[in-house]
N, C-alpha and C positions, 0 to 999 in steps of 0.2 A: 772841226770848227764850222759854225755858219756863213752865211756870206757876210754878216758884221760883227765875225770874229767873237760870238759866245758860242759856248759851248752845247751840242747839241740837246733837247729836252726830249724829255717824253710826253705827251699831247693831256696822258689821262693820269698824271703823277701829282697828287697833291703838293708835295714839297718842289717841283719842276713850275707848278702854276703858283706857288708861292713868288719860287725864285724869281718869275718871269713878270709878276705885278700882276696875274689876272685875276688872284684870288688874295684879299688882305688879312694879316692876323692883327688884332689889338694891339698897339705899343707899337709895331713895326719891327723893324732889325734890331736886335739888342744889341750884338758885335758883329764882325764881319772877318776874315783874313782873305786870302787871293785864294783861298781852298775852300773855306767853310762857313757857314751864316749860320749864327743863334738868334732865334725870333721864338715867342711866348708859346709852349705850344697851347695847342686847338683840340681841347677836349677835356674831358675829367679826370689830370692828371696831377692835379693840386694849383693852387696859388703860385705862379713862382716859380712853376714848371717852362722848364726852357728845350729845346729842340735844335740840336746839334744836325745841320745835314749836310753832304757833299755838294757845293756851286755846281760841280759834273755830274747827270744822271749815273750812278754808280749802284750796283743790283747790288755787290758782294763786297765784304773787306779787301778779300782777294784780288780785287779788281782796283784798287785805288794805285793811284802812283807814289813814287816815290816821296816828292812833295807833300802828296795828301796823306800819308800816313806820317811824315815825321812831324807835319804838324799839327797832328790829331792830338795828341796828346797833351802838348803846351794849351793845345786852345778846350782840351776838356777843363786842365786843371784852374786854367785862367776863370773859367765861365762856373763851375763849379763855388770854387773862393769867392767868384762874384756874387754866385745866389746866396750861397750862407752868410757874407756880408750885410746885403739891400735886405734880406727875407727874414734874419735875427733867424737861420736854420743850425740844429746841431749836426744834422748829415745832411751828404746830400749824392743820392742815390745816383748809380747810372745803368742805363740800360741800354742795349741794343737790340731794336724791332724789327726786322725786314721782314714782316711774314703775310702781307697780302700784297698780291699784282695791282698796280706794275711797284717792283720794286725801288727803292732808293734807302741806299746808306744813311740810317739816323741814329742819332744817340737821343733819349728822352734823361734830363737830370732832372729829378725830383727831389725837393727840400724835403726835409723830416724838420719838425718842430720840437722844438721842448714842450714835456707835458703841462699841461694847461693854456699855451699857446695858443690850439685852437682848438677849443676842449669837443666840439663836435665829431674830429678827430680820433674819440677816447684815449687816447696816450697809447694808439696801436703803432707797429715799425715794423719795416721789411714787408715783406710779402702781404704780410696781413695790410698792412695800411693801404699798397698797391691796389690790390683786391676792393676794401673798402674807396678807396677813391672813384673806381674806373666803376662801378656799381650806381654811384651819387652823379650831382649835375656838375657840368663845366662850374672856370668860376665865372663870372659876368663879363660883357666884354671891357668895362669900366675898370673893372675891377686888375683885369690882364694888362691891359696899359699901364697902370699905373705903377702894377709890379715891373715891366717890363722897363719902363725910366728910372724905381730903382736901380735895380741891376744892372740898367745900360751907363746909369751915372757910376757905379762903382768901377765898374770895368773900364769906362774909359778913365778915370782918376788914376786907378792904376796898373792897365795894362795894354792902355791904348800905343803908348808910343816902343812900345817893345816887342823885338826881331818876332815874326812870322813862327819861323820855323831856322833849324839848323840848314836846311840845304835849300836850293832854289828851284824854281818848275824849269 
């Protein structure tokens, strides 16, 4: 811990400059637990797309504690229901990216739409629609906000006042 008791960052960590307020994303925080923040991600990874990371600079799964792994999973599935909720999505994808320095633990969930939804789109899914997304522009920052208040209105509706996790830090 620091000397006002947060957890230590890493200087040159995008998700660490998030956490820390020096860098802003659209919408702001969508959920939060004592483990994990979802905020809109930042980049061309659809509409909707949300960014699951460790509050702790965490490199590897391996490395998470007790706490943070058992409440990875309530708070995928919460944040997940919540995108397909706000977003009118039929799936909704998840990934895990750790693969450029400096590393941090994140999950990217990506809505999948129903064909004609957003027919720019072409009714492509999985890999293929990934590929076509990350190829195309971010979506606007207007536009990230606004998805980000759905999904933060659903989530807290229904699963703001519900336990963390089974066990405690």
């Amino acid at each position: 811990m620091t000397d006002n008791g947060t957890p230590p960052q890493h200087p040159d960590c995008l998700a660490c400059q998030i956490l820390a307020g020096t860098q802003a994303v659209p919408g702001g925080t969508i959920a939060e637990n004592p483990w994990w923040v979802a905020d809109h991600c930042v980049g061309p990874y659809g509409l909707g797309s949300v960014v699951i990371k460790t509050r702790t600079h965490r490199e590897n799964l391996w490395e998470l504690t007790a706490a943070e792994s058992a409440s990875m999973g309530p708070f995928l599935q919460q944040m997940s229901e919540a995108i397909a909720l706000a977003m009118g999505a039929e799936r909704v994808y998840v990934g895990l990216w750790v693969d450029q320095p400096p590393y941090h633990v994140h999950f990217v969930l990506q809505p999948r739409y129903p064909d004609g939804h957003h027919p720019e789109e072409l009714g492509l899914k999985g890999l293929e629609l990934q590929v076509f997304r990350t190829l195309g522009k971010p979506p606007s920052p207007a536009d990230m906000a606004k998805a980000a208040e759905q999904i933060r209105a659903v989530w807290q509706q229904k699963f703001a006042s519900q336990p963390s996790a089974p066990c405690e830090s």
